[in-house]
C-alpha positions as CSV (number, residue, x, y, z in Angstrom):
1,X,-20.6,30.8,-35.7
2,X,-18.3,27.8,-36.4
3,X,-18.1,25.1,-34.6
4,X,-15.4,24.4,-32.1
5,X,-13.2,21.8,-33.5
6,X,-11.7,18.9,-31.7
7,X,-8.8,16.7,-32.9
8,X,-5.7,15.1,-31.9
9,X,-2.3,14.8,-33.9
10,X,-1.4,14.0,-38.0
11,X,-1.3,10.4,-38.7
12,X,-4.0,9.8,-36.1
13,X,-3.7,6.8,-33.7
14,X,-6.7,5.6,-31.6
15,X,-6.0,6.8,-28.7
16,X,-6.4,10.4,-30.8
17,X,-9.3,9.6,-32.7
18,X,-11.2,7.8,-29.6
19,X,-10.4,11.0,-27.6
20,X,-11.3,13.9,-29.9
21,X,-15.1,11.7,-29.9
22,X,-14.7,11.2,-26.1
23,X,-14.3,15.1,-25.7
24,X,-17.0,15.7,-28.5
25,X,-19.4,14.4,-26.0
26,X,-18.1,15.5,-22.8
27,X,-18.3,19.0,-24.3
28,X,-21.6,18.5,-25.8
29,X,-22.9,17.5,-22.0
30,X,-21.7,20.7,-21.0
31,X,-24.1,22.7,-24.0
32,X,-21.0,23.4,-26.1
33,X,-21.0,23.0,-30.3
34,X,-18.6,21.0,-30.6
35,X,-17.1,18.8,-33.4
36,X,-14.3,16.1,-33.3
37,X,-12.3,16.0,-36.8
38,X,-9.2,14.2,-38.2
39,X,-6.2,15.1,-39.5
40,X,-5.6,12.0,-41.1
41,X,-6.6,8.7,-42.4
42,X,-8.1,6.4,-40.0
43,X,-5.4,2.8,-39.1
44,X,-6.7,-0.8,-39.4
45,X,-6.1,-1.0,-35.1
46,X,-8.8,2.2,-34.7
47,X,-10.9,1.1,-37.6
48,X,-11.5,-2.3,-35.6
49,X,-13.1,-0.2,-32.7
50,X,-14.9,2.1,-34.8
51,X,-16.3,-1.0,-36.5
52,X,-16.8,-2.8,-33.4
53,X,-19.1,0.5,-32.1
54,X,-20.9,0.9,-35.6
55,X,-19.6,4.3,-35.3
56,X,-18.3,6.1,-38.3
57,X,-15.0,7.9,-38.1
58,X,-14.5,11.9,-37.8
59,X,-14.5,14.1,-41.0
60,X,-11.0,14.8,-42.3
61,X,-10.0,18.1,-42.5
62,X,-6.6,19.6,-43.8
63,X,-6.4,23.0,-42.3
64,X,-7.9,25.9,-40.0
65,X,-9.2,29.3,-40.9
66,X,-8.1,32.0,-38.9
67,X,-9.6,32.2,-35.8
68,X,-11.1,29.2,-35.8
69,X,-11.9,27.7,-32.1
70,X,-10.9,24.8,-31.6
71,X,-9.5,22.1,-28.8
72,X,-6.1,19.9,-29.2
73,X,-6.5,16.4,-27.5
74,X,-3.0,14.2,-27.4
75,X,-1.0,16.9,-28.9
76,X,0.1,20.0,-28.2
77,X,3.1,20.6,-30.6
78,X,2.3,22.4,-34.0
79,X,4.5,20.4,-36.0
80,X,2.1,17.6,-35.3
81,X,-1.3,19.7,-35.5
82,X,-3.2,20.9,-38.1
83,X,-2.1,23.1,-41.1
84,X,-2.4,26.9,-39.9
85,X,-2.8,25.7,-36.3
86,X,-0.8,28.8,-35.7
87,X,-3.6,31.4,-36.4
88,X,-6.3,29.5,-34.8
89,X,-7.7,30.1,-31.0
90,X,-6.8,27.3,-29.0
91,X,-9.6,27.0,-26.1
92,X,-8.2,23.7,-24.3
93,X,-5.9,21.5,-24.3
94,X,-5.8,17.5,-23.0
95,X,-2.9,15.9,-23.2
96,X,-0.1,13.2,-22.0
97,X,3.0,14.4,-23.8
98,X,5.4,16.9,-23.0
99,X,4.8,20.2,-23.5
100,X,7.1,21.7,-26.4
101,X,7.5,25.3,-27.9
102,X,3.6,25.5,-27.3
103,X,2.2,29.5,-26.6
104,X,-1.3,31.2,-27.5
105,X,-2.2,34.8,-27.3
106,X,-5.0,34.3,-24.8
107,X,-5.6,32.2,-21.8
108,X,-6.7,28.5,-22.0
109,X,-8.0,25.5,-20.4
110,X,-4.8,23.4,-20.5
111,X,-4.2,19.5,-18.7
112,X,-1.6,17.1,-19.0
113,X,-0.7,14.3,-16.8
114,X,2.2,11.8,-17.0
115,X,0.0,8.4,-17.8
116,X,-0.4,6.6,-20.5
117,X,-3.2,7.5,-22.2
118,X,-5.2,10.8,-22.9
119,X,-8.5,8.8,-22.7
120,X,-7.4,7.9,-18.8
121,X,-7.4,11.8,-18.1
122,X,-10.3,12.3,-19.9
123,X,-11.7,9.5,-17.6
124,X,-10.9,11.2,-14.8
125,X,-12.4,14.5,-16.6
126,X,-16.3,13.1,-16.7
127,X,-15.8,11.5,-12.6
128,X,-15.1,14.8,-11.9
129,X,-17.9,16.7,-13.9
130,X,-19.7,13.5,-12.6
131,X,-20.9,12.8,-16.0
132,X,-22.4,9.2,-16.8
133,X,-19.7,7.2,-19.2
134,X,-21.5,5.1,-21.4
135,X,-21.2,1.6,-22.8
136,X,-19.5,3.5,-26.3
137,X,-17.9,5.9,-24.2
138,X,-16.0,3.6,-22.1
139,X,-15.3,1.1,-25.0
140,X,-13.8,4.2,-27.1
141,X,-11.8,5.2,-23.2
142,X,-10.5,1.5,-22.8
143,X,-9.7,0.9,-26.5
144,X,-7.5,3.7,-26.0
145,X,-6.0,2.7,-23.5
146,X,-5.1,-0.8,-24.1
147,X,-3.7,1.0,-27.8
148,X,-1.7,3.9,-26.3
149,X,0.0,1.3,-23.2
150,X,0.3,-1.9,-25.9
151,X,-2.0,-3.8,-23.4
152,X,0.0,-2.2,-20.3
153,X,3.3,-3.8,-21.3
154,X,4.6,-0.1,-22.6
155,X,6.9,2.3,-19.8
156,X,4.5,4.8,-19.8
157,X,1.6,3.1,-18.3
158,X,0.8,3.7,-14.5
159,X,-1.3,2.0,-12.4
160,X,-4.2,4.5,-13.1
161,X,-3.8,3.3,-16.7
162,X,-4.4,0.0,-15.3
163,X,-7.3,0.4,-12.5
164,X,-9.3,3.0,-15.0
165,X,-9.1,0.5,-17.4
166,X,-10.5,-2.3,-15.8
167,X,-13.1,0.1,-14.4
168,X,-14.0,0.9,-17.9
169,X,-13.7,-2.7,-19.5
170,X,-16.5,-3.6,-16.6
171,X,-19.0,-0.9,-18.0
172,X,-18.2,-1.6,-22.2
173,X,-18.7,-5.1,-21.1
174,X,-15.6,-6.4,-22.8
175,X,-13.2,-9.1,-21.8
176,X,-9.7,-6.6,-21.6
177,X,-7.4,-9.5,-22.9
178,X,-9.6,-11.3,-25.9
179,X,-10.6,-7.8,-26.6
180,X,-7.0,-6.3,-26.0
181,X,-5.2,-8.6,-28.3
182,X,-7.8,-8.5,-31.1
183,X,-7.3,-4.9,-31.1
184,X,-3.7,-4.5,-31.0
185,X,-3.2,-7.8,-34.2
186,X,-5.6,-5.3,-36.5
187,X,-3.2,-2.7,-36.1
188,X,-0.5,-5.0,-37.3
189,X,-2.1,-6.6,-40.5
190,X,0.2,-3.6,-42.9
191,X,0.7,-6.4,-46.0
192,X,-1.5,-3.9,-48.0
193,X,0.3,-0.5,-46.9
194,X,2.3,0.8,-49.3
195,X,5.6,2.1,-47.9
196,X,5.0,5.6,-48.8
197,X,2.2,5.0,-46.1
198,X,3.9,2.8,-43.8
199,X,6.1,5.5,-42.9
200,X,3.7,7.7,-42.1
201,X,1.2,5.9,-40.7
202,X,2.0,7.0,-36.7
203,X,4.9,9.8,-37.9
204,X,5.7,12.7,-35.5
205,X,7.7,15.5,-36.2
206,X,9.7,16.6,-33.7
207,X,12.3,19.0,-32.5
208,X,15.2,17.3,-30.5
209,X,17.3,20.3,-29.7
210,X,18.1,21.7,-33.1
211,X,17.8,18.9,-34.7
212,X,14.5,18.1,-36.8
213,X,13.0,14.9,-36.8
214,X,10.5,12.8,-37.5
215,X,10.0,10.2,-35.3
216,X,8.1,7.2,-36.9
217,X,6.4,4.1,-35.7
218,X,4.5,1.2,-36.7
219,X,3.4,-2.6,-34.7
220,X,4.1,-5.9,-35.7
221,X,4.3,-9.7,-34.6
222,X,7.1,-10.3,-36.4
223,X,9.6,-8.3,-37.1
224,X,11.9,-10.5,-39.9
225,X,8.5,-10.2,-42.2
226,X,8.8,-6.5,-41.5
227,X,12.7,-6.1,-42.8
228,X,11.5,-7.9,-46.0
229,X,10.2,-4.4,-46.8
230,X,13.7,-2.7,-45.8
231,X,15.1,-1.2,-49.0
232,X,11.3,0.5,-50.2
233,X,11.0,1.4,-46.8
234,X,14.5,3.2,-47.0
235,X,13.8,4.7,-50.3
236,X,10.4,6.4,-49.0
237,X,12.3,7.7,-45.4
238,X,15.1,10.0,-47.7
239,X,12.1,11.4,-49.9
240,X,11.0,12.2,-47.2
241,X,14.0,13.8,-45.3
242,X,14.8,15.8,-48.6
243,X,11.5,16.9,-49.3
244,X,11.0,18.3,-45.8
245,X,14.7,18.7,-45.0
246,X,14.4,17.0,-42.2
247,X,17.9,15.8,-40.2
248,X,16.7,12.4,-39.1
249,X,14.0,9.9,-39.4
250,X,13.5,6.7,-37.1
251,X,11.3,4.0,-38.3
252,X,10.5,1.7,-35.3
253,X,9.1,-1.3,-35.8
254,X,8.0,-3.1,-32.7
255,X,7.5,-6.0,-32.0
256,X,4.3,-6.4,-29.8
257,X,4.5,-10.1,-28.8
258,X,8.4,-9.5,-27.2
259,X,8.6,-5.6,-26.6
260,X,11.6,-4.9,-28.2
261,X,12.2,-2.8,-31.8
262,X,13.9,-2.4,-34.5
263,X,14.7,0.7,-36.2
264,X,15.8,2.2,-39.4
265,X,17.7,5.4,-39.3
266,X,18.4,7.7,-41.6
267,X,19.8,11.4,-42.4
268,X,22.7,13.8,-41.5
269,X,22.4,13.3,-37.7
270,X,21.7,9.5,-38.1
271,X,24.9,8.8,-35.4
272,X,22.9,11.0,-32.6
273,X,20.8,7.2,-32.2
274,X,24.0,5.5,-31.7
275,X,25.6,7.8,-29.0
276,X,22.2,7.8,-27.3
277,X,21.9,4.5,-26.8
278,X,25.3,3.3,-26.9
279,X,25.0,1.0,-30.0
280,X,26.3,0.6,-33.3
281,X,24.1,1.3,-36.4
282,X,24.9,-1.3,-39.3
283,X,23.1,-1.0,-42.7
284,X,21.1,1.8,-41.1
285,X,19.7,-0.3,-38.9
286,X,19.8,-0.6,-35.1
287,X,18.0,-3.5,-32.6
288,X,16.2,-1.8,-29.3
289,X,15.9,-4.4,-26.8
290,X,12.9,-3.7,-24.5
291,X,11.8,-0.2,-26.3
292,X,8.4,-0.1,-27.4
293,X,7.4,4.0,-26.4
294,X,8.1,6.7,-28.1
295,X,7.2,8.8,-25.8
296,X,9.0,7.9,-23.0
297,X,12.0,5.6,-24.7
298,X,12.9,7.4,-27.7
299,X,12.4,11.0,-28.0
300,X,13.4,11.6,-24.6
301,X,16.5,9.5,-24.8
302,X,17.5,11.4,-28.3
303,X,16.7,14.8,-27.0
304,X,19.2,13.9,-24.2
305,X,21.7,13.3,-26.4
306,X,21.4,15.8,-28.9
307,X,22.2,18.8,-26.3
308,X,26.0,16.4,-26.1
């Protein structure tokens, strides 16, 4: 028999890669064969925990067989899953996002809370099974964490983002700002990203209405050095919207010091971002004062506004 598979969403982040290797070993306490996978390359920001953990980073894989078990952490929607997702058996579900054209043919284990992180419900997963976290357990948690709520200065994190995570950063035996920061800088060190992979580095396709998107996303300290990049950057988004015919593409770029972004916007439904957010786009380009979540600032605002 296969192994159950565990993974979280294309163009991983950390907070997907730490939690498919949090579940790993949750399910392994509970006697299941489990493994957590990828469904993409690893980012500088995760590679700095993995490193700092001595840990190496999930197998990639590309696609499912049929029938193949396996358990979605931080995702639920197939756009974002793995190739053939469709004919696999989904066992479980752990997530934070909203829930989106998602059905199976058989029952399933399915949770998703409104916080910040998926590692903060899986937290709350081993109190509950009363399960031991461990000094690598609790650093992959809290790295998740402090990734997923931009060291809590994003919307979506709560206060149970904040109190697990100090919990946690007490048992990894880090100190959450000198750690916090070092963590989020890796992820913003892109000089030697092409901009093929830039765009695609944290890319979600998604459905806003009927119009197909792919929301797109990357961090920086500054984002002038960013714009330098502008017209490759611009080339790469319409390959991309032609060869997956997509309607629009956002590429945020935000700004982690001041928690604001800017964005480039492309395709046919390119003026949705203006109406939604009551701005005008020049050069394809738009400044989002105080947005930084994707989640919870931008795909629900443009969903809003495309049912207008």
């Amino acid at each position: 028999m296969n192994k159950i598979l565990i993974f979280g969403h294309k163009n991983p982040d950390t907070d997907s890669i730490c939690s498919a290797l949090i579940m790993e070993q949750y399910d392994k306490k509970l006697g299941c064969d489990v493994e957590a996978v990828r469904l993409g390359d690893i980012n500088k920001e995760t590679v700095y925990v993995l490193e700092y953990l001595h840990i190496e980073a999930p197998r990639l894989i590309e696609s499912v067989e049929e029938g193949q078990e396996v358990v979605l952490v931080d995702h639920n929607e197939f756009p974002q899953s793995v190739n053939n997702i469709e004919n696999a058996k989904i066992t479980a579900v752990v997530d934070h996002h909203r829930i989106c054209d998602f059905k199976t043919a058989d029952p399933l284990y399915y949770r998703a809370e409104p916080v910040g992180s998926t590692a903060t419900v899986l937290y709350k997963k081993f109190k509950e099974s009363d399960m031991e976290i461990s000094k690598e357990i609790a650093t992959l948690m809290v790295s998740a964490i402090i990734s997923d709520t931009l060291l809590f200065k994003s919307p979506t994190c709560t206060s149970e983002d904040v109190e697990i995570a100090n919990k946690l950063a007490l048992i990894a035996g880090i100190d959450m700002q000198e750690y916090g920061l070092n963590l989020l800088k890796a992820g913003t060190d892109l000089s030697d990203v092409s901009e093929e992979k830039l765009i695609n580095l944290d890319a979600k396709e998604v459905m806003l209405g009927n119009i197909k998107a792919v929301i797109a996303q990357v961090n920086t300290a500054s984002i002038p050095d960013m714009m330098t990049r502008k017209e490759k950057i611009e080339q790469e988004i319409k390959k991309a919207i032609k060869d997956r015919n997509l309607d629009l593409f956002l590429f945020a770029i935000t700004d982690i010091i001041n928690s604001n972004s800017q964005a480039i916007v492309l395709g046919n439904k390119a003026d949705i971002v203006s109406g939604a957010y009551h701005v005008t786009l020049e050069n394809n380009t738009v400044f989002l004062e105080g947005v930084v979540s994707r989640k919870k600032q931008i795909i629900p605002v443009l969903t809003e506004a495309s049912k207008k």
